[in-house]
N, C-alpha and C positions, 0 to 999 in steps of 0.2 A: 822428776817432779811431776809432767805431766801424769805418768802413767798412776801416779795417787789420786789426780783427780779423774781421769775416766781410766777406770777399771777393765780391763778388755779380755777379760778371764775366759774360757770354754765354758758355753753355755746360758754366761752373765742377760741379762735382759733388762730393758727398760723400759714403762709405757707412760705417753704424754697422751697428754688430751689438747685441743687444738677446736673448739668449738664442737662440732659434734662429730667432729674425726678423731680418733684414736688409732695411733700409731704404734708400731708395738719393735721393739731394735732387740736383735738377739746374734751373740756375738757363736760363729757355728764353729770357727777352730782357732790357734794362737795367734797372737798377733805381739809384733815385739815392737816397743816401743825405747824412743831414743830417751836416756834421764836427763840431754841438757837442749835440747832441740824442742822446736814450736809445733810439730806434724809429726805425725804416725808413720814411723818410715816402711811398715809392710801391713798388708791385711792381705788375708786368705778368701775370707766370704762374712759376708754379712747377710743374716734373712731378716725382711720385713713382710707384717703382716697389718693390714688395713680394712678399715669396714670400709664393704665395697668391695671393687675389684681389685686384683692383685697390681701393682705395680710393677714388680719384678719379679724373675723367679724367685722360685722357693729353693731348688734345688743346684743354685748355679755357683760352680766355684770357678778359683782362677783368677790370677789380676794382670793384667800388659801395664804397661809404663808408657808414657807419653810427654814431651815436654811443650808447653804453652808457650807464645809469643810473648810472655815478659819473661822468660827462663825457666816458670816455677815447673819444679816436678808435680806431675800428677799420674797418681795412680788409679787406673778403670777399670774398676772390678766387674768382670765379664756378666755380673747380673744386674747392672747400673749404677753400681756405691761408684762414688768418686774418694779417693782420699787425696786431699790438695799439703800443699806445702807452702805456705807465706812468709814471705819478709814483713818486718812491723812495720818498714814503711814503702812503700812502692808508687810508681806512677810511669807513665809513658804515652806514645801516641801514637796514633792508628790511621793511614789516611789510604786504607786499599778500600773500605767497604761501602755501601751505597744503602746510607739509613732513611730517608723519606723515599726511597722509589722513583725518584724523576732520573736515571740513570747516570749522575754524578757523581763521583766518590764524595765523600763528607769527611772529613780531619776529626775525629776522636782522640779528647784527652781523656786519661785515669789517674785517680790519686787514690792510694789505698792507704791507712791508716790502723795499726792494730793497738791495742792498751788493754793494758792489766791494771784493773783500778783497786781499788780498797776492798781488806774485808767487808761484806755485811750482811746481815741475817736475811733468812728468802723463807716464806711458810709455801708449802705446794701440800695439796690433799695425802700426798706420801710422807708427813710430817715437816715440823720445824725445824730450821739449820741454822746456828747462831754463829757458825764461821765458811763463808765459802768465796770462792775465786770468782770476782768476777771481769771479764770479759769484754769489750766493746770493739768493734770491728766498723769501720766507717768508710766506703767506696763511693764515690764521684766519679761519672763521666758527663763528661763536656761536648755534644755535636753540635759541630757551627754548619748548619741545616742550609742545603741552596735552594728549600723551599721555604723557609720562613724566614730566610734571610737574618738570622742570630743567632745565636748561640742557645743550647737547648741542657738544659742540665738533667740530671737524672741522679739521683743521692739515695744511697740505702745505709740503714743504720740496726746491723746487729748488736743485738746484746745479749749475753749467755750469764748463767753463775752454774760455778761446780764445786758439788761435795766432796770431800776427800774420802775415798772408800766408797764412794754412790755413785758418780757421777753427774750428766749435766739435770737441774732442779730445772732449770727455769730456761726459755726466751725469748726474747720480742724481735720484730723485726717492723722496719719506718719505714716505709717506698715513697719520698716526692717527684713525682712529674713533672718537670715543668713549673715547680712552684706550688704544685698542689698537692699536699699531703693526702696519702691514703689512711685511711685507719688501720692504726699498730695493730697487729697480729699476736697472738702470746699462748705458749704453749705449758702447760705446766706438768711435771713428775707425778704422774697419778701411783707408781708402785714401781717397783725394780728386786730383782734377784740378783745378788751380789756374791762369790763367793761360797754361794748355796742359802743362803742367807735368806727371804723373803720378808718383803714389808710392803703391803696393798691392804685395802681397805677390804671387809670380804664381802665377796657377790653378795648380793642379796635378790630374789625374786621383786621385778618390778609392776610385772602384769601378768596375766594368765587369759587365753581366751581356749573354750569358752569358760566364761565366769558363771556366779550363782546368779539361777534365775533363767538361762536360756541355755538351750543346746538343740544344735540340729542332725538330722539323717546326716553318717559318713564325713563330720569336720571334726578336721586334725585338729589334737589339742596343740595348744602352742602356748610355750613357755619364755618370756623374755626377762632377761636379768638386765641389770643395772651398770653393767659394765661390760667391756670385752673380754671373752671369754676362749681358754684353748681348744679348739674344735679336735685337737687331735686325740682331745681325752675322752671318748665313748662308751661307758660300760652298758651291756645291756639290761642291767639292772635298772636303771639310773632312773629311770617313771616306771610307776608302777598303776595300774589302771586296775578298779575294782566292782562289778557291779554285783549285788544281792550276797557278797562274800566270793563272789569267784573270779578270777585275775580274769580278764579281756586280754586277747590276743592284739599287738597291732609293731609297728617297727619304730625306730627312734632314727634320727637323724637332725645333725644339726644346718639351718635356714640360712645365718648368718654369724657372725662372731657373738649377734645377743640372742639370736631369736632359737631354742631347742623343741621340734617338732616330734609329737606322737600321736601317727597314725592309724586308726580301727583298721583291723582285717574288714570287718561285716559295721553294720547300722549301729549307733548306739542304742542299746535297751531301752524300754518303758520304764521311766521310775529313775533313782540317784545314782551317780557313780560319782569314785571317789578316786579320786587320783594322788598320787603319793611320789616326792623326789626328794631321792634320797640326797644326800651331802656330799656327793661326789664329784659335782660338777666344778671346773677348776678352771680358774685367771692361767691369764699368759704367766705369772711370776709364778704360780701354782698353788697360790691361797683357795682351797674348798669353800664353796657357799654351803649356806645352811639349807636345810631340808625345808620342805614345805608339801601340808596337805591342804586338799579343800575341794567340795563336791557341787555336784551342779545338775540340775533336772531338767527333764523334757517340758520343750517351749511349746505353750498354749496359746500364746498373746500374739495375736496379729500385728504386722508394720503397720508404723502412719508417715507419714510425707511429714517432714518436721520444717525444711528450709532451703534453699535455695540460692548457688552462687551469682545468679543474675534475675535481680528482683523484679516480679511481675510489673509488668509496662516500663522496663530500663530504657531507656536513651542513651546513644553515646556509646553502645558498647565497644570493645576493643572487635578487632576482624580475625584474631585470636586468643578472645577470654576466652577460657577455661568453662564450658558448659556443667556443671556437675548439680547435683539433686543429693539433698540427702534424706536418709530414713529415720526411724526410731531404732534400728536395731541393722542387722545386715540382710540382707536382700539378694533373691536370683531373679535376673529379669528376663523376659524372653523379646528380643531385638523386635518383634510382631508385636507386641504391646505397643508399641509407640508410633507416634506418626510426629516429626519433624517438617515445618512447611515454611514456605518464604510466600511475601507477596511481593509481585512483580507487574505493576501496570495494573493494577485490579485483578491480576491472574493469583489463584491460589497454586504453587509449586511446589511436591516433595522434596526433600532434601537428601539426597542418600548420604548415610551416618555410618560408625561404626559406636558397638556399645563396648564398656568397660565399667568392671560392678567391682568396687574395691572395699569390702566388707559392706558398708551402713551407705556406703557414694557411689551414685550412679553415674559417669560421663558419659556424653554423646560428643565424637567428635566428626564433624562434619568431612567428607572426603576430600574436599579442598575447604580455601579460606571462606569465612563467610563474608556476604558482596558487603559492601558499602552502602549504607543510607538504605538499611533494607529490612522491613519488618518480617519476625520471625515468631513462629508461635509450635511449641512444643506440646501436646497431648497423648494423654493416653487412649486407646482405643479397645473397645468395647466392656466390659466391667471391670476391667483392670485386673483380670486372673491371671492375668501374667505378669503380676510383680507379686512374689510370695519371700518370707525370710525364709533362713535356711530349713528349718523345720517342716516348712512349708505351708504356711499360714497366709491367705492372699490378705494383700492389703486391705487394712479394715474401711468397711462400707461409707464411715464418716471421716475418713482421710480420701479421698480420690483426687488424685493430681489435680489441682486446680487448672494447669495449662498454665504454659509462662509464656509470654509474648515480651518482644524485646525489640527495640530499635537500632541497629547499629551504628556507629560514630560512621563519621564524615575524615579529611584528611585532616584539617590543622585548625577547625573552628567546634567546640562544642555546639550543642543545639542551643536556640535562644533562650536565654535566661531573662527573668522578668528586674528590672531594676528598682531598688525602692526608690521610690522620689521624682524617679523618670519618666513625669506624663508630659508629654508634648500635647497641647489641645486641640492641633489643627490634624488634617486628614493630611495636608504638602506644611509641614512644618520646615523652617531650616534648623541648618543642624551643622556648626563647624570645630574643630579642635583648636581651642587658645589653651597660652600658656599666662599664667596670670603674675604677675609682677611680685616677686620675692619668692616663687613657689619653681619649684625641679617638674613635676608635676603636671602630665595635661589635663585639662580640664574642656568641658562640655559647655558652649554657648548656643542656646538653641531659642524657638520661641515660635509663636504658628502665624500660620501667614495669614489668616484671619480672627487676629486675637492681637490684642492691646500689652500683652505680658511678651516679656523677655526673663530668658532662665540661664542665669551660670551653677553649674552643676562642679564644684570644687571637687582633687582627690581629697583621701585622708596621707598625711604624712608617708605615713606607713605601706600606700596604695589602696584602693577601693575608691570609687565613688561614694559620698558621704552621702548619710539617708535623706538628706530633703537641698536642693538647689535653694538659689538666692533668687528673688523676682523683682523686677522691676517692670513700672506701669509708663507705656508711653503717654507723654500728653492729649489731652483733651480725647482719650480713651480712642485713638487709632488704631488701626491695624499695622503689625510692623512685617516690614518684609525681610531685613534682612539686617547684622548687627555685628560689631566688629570691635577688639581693643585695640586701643591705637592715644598717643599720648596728640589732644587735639588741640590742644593752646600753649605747647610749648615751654609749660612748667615743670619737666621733666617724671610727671604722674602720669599714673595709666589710665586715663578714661575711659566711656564706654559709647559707642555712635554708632545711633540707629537709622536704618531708611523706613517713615511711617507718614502715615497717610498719602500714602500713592507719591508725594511730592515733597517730603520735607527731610530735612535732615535736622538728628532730636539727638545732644547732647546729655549725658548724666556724670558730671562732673567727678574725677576721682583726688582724694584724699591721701594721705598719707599712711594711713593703717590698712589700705587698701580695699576700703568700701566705695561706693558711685552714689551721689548724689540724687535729687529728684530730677526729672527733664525738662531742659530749657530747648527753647524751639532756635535751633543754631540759624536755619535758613528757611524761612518760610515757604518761599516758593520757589522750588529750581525751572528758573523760565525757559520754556520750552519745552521740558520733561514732562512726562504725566507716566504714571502707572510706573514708577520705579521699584525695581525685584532686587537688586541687589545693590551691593558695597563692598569694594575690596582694598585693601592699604597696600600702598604701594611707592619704594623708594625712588626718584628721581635723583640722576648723577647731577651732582655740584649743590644739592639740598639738604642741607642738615635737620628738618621735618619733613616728616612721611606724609606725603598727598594720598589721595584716596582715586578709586576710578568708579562711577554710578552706571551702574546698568552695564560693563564693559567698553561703554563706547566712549563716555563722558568721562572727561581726567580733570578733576577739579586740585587744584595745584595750592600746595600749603603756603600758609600766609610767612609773611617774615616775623611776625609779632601778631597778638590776639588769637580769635578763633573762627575767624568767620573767611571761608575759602570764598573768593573773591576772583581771581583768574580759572576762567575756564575755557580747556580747549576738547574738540570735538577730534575724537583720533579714527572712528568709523564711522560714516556719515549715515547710511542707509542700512537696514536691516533691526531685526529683535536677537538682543543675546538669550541665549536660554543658558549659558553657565562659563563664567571668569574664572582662569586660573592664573594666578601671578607666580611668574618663576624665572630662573636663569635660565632660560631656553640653549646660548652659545656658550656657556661657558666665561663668560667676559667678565663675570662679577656683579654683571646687572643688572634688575629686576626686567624683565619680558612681563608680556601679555600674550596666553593663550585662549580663541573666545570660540566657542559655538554659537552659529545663529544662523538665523533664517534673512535672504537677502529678498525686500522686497521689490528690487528693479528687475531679476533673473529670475524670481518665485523658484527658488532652490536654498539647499540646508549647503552649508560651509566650514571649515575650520579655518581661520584668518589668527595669523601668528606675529605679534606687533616687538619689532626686534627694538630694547632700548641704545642710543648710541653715545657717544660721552657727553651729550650737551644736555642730557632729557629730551632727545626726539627719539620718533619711534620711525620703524621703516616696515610697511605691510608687504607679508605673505599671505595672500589667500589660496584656499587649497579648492577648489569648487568640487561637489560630487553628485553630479544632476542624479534628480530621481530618490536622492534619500534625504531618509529622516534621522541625523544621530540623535540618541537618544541618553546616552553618557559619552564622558569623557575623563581623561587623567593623566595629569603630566609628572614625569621622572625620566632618571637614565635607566632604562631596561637593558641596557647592551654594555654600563660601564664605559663606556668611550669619550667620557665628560660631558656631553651633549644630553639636552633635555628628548626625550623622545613621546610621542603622544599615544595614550590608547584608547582607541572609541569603538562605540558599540549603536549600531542603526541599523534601517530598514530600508531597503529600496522601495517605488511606487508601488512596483509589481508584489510585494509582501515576503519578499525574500531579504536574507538578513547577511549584513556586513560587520565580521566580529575582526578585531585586528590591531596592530600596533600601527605607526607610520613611525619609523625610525629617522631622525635624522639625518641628513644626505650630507651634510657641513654646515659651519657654523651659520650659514646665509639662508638654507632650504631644506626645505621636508623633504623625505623622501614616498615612495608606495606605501600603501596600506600593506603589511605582511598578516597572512588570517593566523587568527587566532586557533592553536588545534586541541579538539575536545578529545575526550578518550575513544577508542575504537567500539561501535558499538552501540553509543548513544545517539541521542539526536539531544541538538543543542535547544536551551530553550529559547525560544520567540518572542519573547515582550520585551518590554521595555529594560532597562537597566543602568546601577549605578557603580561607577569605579571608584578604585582610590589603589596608592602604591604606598610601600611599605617594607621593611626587609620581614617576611611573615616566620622565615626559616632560621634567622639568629645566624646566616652567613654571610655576610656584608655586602649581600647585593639587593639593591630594589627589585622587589616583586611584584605583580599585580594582581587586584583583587578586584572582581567583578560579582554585583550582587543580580542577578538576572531573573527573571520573570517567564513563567508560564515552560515549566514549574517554576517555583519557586528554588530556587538553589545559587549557593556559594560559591563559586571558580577560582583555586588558585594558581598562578600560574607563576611558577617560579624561575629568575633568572638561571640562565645553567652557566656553567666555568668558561662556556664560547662565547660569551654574547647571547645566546638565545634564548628563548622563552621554552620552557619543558609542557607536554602534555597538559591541561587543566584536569587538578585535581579536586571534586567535590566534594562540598558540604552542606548542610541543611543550609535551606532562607531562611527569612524573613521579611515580613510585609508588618504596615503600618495595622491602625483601627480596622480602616475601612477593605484591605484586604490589597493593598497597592504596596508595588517594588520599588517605583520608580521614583527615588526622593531622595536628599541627601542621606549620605551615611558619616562616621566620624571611626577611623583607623588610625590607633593609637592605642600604647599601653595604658590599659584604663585597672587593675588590677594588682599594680607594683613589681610583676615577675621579671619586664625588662621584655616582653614580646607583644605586641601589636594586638589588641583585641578588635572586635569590628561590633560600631554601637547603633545598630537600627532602628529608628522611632522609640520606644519603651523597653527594648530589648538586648541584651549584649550576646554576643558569641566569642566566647572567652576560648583564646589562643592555648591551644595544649602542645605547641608543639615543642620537643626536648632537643632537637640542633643547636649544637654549641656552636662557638661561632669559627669561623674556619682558619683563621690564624690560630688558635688558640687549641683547635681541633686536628690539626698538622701538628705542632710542637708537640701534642702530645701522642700521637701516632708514631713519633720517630723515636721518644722516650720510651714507651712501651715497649718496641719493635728492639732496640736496644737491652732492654733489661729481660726480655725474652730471650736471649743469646746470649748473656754476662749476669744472668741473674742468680737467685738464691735459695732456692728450694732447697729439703733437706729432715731427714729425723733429726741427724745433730750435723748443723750447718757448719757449725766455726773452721774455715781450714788451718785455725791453729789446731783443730781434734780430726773429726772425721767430719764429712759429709755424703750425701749422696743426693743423688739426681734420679729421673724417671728412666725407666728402659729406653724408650722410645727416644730421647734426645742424642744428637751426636758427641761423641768424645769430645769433653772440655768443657761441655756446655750446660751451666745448670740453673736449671728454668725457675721459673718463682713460683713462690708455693700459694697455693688457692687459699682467698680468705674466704 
């Protein structure tokens, strides 16, 4: 039965197409097969040929026998075929081998499934089949992973159809990971020789160079057809080269399975030549193409500079784009034409390059990576006589390389992007991330600190920030300092509450469709406050409404009913806060208070960390650091160990600078300042600066992100798998109007990808970085790792027929085939 549908004749051949692989099966001696069995029970040798490098030999015969760990026979044909032998239904399980790498065995299950489904019709470029066998082959394994701690699947899903008397037409193959489908593969019967029999489409010429219209000194003519073609068929007839009626000397050889080269002994002549091929040229099955003439004259026409893979003034480049230039035509350049430079500190610096001219493309590829955040500028140098096409024409006088300068990207933030809608109108404007009631979505609540407007900046559904925010005007046209959502009368609506006029707190009532009303003056006067900067919400234990704290120090306590906070207690008596963060410092469940500020009994800068306990008190930690000035701050667990930990960034008197985390010591106390470390090489910058933490890497750990001054630049400094913080890696700043760092920012997916973007005054720096996330990135490390040693590469896969595997792999083992 089988051997009706794959045909295993001396000689017999097949060829699939596979995207732009073409694969070519040619059976070299007899092969017997069984008439009621599932497998090929002997092969002698199989040769493949492939565009590209060879995969196995050409000349290798010989098969050893082997038997696998579920029993099946396999046969390993000493040039890499595998021929296998299946049961239709199989499974078992494995638990010697060590598939995530943490050196613990792992339990693998397998379930293998084979079916012979219905006739049905299959069309492949080697014609229509209105009856053929088809096939479906379904393998499952199962690793219960001691790194992801579950069970990891891995599912591949063959499917063949065969003609009787032709062999295999068609097929596909499904790899899921882990749950994540790959895109189906699919290979189709371009032609086959059966028998002696031939049926392919015939060659046809697809290009010629050189074409009409150019030709230079000394290049090969080169012929490329449409398909793969048998290289071992060479006549020396086979081009024929003619100038003024007399044949030109030159040799023929074939480039690759499409490309057939004929080389000039000497220069091409002045005037036409005409080139002629004949019909000899022959497919793997042995179908002849048809002949083709056509002539082509000596180039008069100068190059021009047409385009360019990195557009004059880029930003952002990759540290490995592809540098290339292209022409009007093809081009010899001379490496001293050019001048490649970087700038570094105001310094202009050569770059040493190597060149590569690939017809009409120029590449320069730099001898190492190109740096980071580092502008580059490519020119040519002096008339540019040395870039000429082949003929030798210098580039024309009104094309001269413009010179490309180019910005390079940073690590995990583009360069700032300007926002529509996003004018903040103050020079210290604030600036926080809320999430607005019924919305998945962050959103932007910002507003200037000398300006009477507040602005919520909504996403769009889909992510983006939408083109114009919502404004609201404090009463009697104040300045508002600082603003907050928070539901403030208890009707379970999101309001919106601001601190404006130095001293008041200014209600804008929210609704049900989720708009805010005009502002009602909630508390005229908070007695004893004056010049109030800020507002933060904050839960108290045994309180079912969220209180608020002003200025960090004053904790105005939510009412039982109405809107008007009415107890207020004083939790730091002395000192100016310069920035509240509210969070679970101990891990307890409970909202903490972390504050920077300036104590004016000791005229020194502090961190004071206000622990909440179950009744709504708090218990101070002050941390004192005579001598400085912090200048940011930001709280998260950096170290994973449930504990909030603090990172700030200051000055000593002396002008020297403290950059650093303070990790938590236990649930009760801070611990040292650990420094913060820059890359080797740099000097860190010196101004001022603003934090925030975030997972920026898509790994499940908070990271932190510092915006720093003088220069201007981005630091990310990501947690690592120990607890610690990794190298700071750079990216562009950004500063406000007035040309200032040091002001809130807002770290959040502002864009829908699901990765933290960072929002500065007017400007975004939108998060590029591709880190999957690290569970999810292990499970599929062990699936991979798995189907790399049981997987399914192959001209004809199915081991109910034949398959084969790369040379390089070890017996048994057959690898998956490149999509």
């Amino acid at each position: 039965m089988w051997a009706d549908y794959l045909p295993l004749g001396l000689d017999n051949r097949w060829v699939y197409q596979a995207g732009d692989d073409v694969q070519v099966v040619t059976v070299l001696s007899s092969t017997t097969m069984g008439s009621t069995t599932q497998a090929v029970t002997r092969v002698h040798a199989l040769q493949a040929a492939w565009s590209g490098n060879q995969d196995v030999q050409l000349d290798a015969t010989g098969v050893s026998a082997s038997e696998e760990e579920d029993g099946d026979l396999v046969l390993q044909g000493r040039n890499g075929w595998t021929v296998g032998q299946e049961q239709t239904l199989a499974s078992g399980t494995d638990s010697s081998a060590d598939w995530d790498d943490d050196a613990v065995p792992d339990k693998v299950s397998f379930q293998s499934k084979l079916l012979v489904l219905a006739s049905e019709a299959v069309a492949t470029p080697a014609g229509d089949f209105a009856e053929t066998l088809h096939v479906r082959r379904t393998r499952v394994w199962d690793v219960d992973s001691s790194v992801v701690k579950r069970t990891v699947r891995t599912t591949v899903v063959t499917e063949e159809w065969y003609a009787k008397g032709v062999g295999m037409l068609k097929d596909t193959e499904t790899i899921t990971l882990d749950g994540t489908a790959e895109p189906t593969s699919t290979r189709l019967l371009q032609g086959y020789r059966v028998g002696g029999v031939a049926k392919l489409v015939v060659p046809t010429v697809a290009s010629v160079t050189p074409a009409n219209g150019w030709v230079t000194a000394q290049v090969p003519l080169q012929i490329t057809f449409d398909q793969e073609m048998d290289r071992t068929v060479l006549p020396s007839h086979l081009v024929r080269v003619t100038a003024g009626g007399k044949a030109l000397a030159g040799s023929l050889s074939w480039l690759s399975g499409k490309v057939l080269q004929w080389a000039p002994d000497a220069e091409w002549p002045t005037g036409t030549q005409t080139a002629v091929l004949a019909a000899q040229a022959v497919n793997w099955v042995g179908v002849a193409s048809a002949g083709a003439t056509w002539t082509f004259t000596q180039d008069a026409v100068p190059p021009t500079f047409t385009s360019s893979h990195v557009s004059y003034g880029a930003v952002d480049v990759p540290t490995d784009q592809v540098l290339a230039w292209v022409f009007s035509e093809p081009v010899q350049v001379n490496a001293s034409a050019l001048s490649f430079k970087r700038t570094v500190g105001g310094v202009s610096q050569e770059v040493p390059f190597t060149l590569r001219v690939e017809g009409a493309t120029v590449y320069i590829t730099p001898t190492s990576a190109l740096d980071r955040l580092t502008a580059y500028r490519l020119t040519t140098v002096g008339s540019g006589d040395g870039i000429r096409d082949l003929a030798g024409n210098a580039l024309a006088l009104g094309s001269r390389w413009p010179g490309d300068s180019f910005t390079t990207e940073g690590a995990f933030f583009r360069s700032p992007q300007t926002v529509s809608g996003l004018t903040p109108e103050s020079t210290f404007p604030f600036m926080r991330t809320v999430t607005v009631a019924g919305e998945s979505r962050a959103s932007l609540l910002y507003g200037g600190g000398i300006s009477s407007r507040i602005y919520l900046h909504r996403q769009l559904a889909e992510g983006g920030l939408r083109a114009a925010p919502t404004s609201f005007t404090a009463a009697g046209g104040c300045d508002v300092s600082d603003a907050v959502l928070m539901d403030v009368d208890g009707d379970g609506l999101q309001d919106l509450l601001a601190v404006a006029c130095n001293a008041q707190l200014q209600w804008f009532k929210g609704d049900a469709t989720g708009s805010f009303g005009p502002a009602q003056v909630l508390t005229a006067d908070l007695t004893g406050l004056s010049n109030v900067k800020s507002v933060e919400v904050i839960h108290l234990a045994g309180q079912a409404r969220a209180s608020i704290l002003v200025d960090g120090r004053t904790l105005l306590v939510a009412p039982t009913s109405g809107a008007s906070f009415t107890e207020r207690r004083t939790l730091v008596a002395d000192g100016y806060v310069g920035q509240t963060r509210v969070a679970d410092v101990n891990g307890d469940g409970r909202e903490d208070i972390v504050l920077r500020l300036y104590t004016t009994a000791t005229s020194e800068y502090a961190i004071v960390v206000l622990r909440q306990d179950g009744v709504g008190a708090f218990s101070q930690e002050t941390l004192r650091f005579p001598g400085y000035v912090w200048f940011g701050m930001a709280v998260g667990d950096l170290n994973s160990d449930g504990l909030a930990d603090i990172g700030v960034y200051g000055q000593t008197a002396a002008g020297g600078f403290s950059r650093g985390v303070m990790y938590a010591g236990s649930a009760s106390t801070m611990g040292a300042v650990v420094p913060l470390q820059f890359p080797a090489g740099t000097t860190p910058p010196t101004g001022s600066a603003a934090m925030a933490m975030a997972d920026v890497d898509g790994d499940g750990r908070t990271d932190l992100v510092a915006l720093l001054a003088d220069p201007s630049r981005t630091y990310t400094f990501l947690q690592q798998a120990d607890g610690t913080l990794g190298v700071g890696q750079a990216d562009t700043g950004s500063t406000d109007a007035a040309g200032y760092t040091a002001f809130p920012v807002a770290l959040a997916d502002f864009t829908g990808d699901g990765r933290p973007d960072l929002v500065v005054y007017d400007k975004i720096l939108v998060n590029r970085s591709t880190t999957v996330a690290a569970s999810a990135r292990q499970a599929r490390a062990v699936a991979t790792r798995l189907l790399a040693s049981r997987g399914t590469a192959g001209v004809l896969r199915s081991t109910a027929l034949v398959q084969t595997q790369r040379a390089a792999a070890p017996s048994g083992v057959i690898p998956r085939r490149a999509h």
